[in-house]
C-alpha positions as CSV (number, residue, x, y, z in Angstrom):
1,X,89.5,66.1,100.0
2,X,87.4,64.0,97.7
3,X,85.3,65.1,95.0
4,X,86.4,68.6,94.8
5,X,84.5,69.7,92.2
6,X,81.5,69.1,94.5
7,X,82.6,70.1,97.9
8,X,80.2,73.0,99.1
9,X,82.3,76.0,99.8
10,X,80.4,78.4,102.1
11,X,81.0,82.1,101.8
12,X,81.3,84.3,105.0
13,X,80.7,88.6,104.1
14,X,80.9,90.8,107.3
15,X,79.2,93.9,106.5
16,X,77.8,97.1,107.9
17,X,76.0,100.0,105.7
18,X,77.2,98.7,102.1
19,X,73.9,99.7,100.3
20,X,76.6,100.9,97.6
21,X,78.8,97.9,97.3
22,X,77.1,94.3,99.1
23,X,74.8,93.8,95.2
24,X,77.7,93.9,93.4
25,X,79.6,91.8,95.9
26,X,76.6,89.5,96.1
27,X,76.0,89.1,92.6
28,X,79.8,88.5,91.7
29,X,79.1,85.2,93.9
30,X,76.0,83.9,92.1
31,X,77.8,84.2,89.2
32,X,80.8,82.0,89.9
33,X,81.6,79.5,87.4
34,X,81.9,77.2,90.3
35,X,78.1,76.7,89.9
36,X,75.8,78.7,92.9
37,X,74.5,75.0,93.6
38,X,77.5,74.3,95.0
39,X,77.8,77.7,97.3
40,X,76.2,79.0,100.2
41,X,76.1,82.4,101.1
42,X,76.0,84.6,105.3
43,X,76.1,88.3,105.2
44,X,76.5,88.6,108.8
45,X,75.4,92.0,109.4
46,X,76.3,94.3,111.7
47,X,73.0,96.1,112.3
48,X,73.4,98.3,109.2
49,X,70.9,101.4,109.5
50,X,70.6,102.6,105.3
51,X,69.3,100.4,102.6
52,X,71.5,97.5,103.2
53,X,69.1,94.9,104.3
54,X,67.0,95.8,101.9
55,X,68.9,94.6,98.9
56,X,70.1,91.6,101.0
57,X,67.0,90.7,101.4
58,X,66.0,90.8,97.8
59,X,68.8,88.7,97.1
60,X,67.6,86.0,99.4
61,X,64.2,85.8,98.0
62,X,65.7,85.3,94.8
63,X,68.8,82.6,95.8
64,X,67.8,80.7,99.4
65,X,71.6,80.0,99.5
66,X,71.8,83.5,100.9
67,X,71.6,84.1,104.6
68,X,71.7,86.8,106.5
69,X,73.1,86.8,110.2
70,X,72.3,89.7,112.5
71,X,75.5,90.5,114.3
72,X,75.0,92.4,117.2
73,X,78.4,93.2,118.2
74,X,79.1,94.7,114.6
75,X,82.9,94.1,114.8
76,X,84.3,92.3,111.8
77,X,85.9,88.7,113.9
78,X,82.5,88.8,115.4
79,X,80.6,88.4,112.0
80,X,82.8,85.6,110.3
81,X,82.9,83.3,113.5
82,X,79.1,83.6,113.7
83,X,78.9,83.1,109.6
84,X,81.8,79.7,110.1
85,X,79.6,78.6,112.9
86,X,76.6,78.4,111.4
87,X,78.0,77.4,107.5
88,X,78.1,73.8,106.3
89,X,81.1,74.2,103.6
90,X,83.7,72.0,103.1
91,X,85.4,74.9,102.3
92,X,85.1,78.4,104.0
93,X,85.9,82.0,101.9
94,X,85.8,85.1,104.3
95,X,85.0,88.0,101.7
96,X,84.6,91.8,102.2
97,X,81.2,93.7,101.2
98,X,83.1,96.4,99.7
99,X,85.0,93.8,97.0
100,X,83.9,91.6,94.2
101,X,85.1,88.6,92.9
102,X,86.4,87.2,89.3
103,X,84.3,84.8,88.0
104,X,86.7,81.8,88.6
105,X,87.7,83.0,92.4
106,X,85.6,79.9,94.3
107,X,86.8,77.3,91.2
108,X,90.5,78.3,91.6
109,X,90.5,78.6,95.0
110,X,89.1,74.8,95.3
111,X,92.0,73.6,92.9
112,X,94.6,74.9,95.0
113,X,93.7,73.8,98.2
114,X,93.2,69.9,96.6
115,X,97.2,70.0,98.3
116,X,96.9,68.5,101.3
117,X,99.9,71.4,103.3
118,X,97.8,74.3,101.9
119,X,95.4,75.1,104.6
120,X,94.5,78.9,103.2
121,X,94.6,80.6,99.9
122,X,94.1,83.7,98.7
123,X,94.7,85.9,95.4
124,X,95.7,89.5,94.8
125,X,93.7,92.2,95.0
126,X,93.3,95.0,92.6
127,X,92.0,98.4,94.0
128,X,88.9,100.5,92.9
129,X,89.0,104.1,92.7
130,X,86.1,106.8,92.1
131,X,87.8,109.8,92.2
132,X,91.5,111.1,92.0
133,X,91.9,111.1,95.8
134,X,90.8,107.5,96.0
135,X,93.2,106.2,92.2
136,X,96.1,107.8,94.7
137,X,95.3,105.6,97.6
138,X,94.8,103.0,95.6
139,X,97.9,103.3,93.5
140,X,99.8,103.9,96.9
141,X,98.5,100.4,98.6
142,X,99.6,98.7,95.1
143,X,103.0,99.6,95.5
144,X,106.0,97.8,97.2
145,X,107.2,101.5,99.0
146,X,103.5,102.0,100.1
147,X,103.2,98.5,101.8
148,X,106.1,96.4,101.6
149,X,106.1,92.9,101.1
150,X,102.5,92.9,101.4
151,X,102.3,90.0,98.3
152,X,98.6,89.7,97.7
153,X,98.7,93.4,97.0
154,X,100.5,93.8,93.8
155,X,102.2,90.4,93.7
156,X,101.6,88.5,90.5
157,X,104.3,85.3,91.5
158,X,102.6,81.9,93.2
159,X,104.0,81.5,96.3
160,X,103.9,80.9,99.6
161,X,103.3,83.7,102.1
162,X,102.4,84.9,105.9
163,X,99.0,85.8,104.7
164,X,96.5,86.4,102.3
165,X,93.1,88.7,102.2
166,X,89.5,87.2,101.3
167,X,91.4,83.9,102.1
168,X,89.4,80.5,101.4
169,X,89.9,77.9,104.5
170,X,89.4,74.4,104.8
171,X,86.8,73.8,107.7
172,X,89.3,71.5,109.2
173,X,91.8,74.5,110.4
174,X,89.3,76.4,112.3
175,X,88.7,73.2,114.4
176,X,92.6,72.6,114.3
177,X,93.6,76.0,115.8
178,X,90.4,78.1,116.9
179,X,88.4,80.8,115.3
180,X,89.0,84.5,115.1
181,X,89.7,86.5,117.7
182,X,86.8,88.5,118.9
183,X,89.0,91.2,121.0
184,X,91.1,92.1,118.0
185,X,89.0,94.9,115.9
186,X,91.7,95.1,112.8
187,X,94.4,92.4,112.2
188,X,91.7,89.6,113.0
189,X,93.0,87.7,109.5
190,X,96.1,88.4,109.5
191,X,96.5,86.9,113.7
192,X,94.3,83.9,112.6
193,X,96.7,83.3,108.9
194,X,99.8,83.8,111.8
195,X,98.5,80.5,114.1
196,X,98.0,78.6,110.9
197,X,101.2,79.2,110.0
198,X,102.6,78.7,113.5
199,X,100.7,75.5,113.5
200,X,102.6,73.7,110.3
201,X,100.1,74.8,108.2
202,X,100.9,76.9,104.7
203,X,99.3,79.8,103.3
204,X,99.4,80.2,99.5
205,X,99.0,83.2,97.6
206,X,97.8,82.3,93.9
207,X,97.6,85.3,91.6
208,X,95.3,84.3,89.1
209,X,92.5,84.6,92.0
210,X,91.6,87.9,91.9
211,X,89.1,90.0,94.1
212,X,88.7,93.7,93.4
213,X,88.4,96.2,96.4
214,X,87.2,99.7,96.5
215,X,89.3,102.2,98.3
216,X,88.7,104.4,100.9
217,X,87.8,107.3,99.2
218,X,89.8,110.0,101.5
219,X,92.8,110.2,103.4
220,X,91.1,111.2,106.7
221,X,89.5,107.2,106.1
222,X,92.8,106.3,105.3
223,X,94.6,107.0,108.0
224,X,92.1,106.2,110.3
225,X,92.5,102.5,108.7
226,X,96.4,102.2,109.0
227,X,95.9,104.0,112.6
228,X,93.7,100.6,113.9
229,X,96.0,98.5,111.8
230,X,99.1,99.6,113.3
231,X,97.3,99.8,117.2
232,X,96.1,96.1,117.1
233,X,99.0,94.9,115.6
234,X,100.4,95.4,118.7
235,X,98.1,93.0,121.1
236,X,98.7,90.6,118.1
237,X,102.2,90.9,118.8
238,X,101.8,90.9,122.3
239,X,99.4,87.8,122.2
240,X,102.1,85.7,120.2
241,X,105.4,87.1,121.7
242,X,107.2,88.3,117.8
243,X,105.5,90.0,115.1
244,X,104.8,87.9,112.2
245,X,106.7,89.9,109.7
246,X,109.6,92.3,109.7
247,X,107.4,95.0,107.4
248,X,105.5,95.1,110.5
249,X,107.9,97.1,112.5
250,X,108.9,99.4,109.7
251,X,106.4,102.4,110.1
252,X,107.6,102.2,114.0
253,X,111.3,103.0,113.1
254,X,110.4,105.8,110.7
255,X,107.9,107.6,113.0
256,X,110.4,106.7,116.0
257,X,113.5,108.3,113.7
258,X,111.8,111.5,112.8
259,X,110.4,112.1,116.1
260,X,114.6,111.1,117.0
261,X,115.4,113.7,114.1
262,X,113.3,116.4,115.0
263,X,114.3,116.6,119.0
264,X,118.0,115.7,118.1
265,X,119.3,118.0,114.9
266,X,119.4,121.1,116.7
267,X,122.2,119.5,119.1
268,X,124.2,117.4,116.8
269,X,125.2,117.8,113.5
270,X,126.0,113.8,112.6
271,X,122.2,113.8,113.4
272,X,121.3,116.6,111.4
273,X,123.2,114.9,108.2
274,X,121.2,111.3,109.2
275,X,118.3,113.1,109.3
276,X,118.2,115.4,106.1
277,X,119.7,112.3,104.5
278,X,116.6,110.2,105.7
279,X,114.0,112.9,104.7
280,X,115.9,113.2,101.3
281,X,115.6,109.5,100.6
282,X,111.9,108.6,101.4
283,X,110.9,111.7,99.2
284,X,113.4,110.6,96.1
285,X,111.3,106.9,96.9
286,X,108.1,108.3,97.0
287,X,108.6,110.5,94.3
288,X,110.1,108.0,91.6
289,X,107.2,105.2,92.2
290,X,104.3,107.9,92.2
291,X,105.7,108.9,89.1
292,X,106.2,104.9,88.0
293,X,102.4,104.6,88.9
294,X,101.2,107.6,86.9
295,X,103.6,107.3,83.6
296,X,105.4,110.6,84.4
297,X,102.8,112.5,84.5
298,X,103.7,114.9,87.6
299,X,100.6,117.0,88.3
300,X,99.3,113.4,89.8
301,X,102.1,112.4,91.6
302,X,101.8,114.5,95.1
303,X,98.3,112.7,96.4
304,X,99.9,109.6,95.8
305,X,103.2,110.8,97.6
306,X,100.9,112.2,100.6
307,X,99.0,108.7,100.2
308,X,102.7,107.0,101.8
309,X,102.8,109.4,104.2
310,X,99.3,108.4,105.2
311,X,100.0,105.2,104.9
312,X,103.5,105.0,107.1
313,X,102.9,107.8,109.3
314,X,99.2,106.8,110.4
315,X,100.2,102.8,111.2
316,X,103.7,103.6,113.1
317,X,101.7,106.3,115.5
318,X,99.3,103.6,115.9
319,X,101.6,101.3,116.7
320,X,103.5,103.8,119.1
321,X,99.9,104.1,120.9
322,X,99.5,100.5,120.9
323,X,102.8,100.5,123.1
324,X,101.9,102.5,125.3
325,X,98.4,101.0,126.1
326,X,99.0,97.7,125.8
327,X,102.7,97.5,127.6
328,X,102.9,100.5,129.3
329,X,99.0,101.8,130.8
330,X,97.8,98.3,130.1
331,X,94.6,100.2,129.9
332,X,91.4,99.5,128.3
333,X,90.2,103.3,127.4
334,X,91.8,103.5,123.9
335,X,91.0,100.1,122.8
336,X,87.1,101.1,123.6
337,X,88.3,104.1,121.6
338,X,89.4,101.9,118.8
339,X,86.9,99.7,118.8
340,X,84.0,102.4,118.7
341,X,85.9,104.4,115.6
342,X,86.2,101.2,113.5
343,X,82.2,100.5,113.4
């Protein structure tokens, strides 16, 4: 690219009924260092019924760079090809409503994508809480036990990686390998960052570009989260023939081997050892980083510990559905059921 410093990045925000979170998202934008002359703005909305337009609207009187796209569909891979389609940018940053960005995200983002492999970057992320329910699930998706070599999560080494979140594009990949895939309700990002990197292309994850994110504030939201991640993930698998990352099949194995443990121990007692062993480990784990995360302090250590269960038990049934629908019923009655719950 030529004249970086004045290619027009273009900023893509899915969003649905986030009257608490889209100003602060909004404003976090017109205040990037990269200059708001240089930035346009879609909120592709997915026909949001509380105060949401509302604000966006006020923000677009105020900036013209800020658009809003109806999206009718109001699924997530709907609302960013829609927002790509109609931007102009050089450069294109999918970003959530519920997140905010650093001051220097767009600048850095634009200096690290001058490399001519580097067709995505992202930063880390660093999680929100407003209550003690919400610091646990935050703590818990910060920590290598809760999501494994998820980098961009508590990473803070530049490297390369299988994907990123709020990830800035060049305009040139989506042309190169497609847009996202409108079927897949979760795991749109992380099946698009898989083609790019099927494709020759590299994603970099560059830690000093840093988004912040506000957690779901309950473990009922929670695990209905890491259930849709863990269901699509399968059709993404499915769609490509291999998952894109061992981690991936992790929360399978444990459901599968305490499912394995439960039916089994009363008839063997090598199984019986395996599986006490197994139980005694993943609680010594979850116990010594929940107390890592909290300094010691042990009255604030069990929500985070129920956070991992949340967060490995909710995605490996997910996946174990996704199995069954999509490779054994190939049926289309739970992804209709999976697609309604995630609006």
């Amino acid at each position: 690219m030529n004249g970086e410093e004045n290619v027009k990045v273009s900023v893509v925000i899915p969003c649905r009924n986030e009257e608490k979170y889209i100003g602060k998202c909004l404003q976090s934008i017109i205040d990037q260092s990269y200059g708001m002359e240089n930035i346009e703005i879609f909120v592709c909305d997915g026909c949001s019924n509380d105060s949401t337009l509302d604000i966006i609207s006020e923000y677009s009187l105020k900036y013209p760079q800020i658009k809003l796209v109806i999206n009718e569909k109001r699924v997530a891979p709907t609302a960013m090809n829609l927002g790509i389609k109609a931007a102009v940018g050089g450069i294109i940053v999918i970003f959530g409503a519920h997140a905010y960005m650093d001051k220097d995200y767009i600048k850095i983002c634009i200096e690290k994508l001058k490399s001519e492999d580097i067709a995505c970057v992202g930063g880390r992320i660093i999680n929100i809480s407003e209550d003690s329910t919400a610091e646990a699930i935050s703590l818990a998706m910060a920590s290598p036990f809760g999501v494994g070599n998820a980098l961009f999560r508590f990473s803070n080494v530049e490297q390369l990686v299988d994907t990123v979140a709020f990830g800035a594009y060049k305009r040139s990949i989506f042309d190169e390998i497609g847009y996202f895939d409108e079927e897949l309700v979760r795991n749109q990002d992380d099946e698009l960052n898989f083609r790019i990197t099927k494709s020759g292309n590299k994603i970099l994850l560059a830690p000093d570009i840093i988004s912040h994110y506000y957690t779901r504030g309950s473990f009922s939201k929670l695990w209905t989260q890491y259930f849709q991640y863990g269901f699509w993930k399968v059709r993404v698998i499915q769609k490509h023939k291999k998952p894109s990352a061992v981690r991936h099949l992790v929360p399978l194995l444990f459901v599968l081997s305490l499912m394995g443990g439960t039916l089994l121990s009363p008839f063997s007692k090598i199984v019986r050892y395996l599986f006490s062993t197994e139980i005694l480990l993943y609680l010594a784990g979850a116990i010594t980083f929940a107390l890592k995360a909290y300094s010691g302090k042990v009255k604030n250590a069990p929500k985070m510990i129920l956070s991992f269960l949340i967060l490995h038990l909710s995605y490996g049934i997910g996946f174990l559905e996704g199995l069954i629908v999509f490779y054994v019923l190939k049926s289309n009655k739970s992804v209709e059921k999976n697609t309604k719950s995630s609006r």
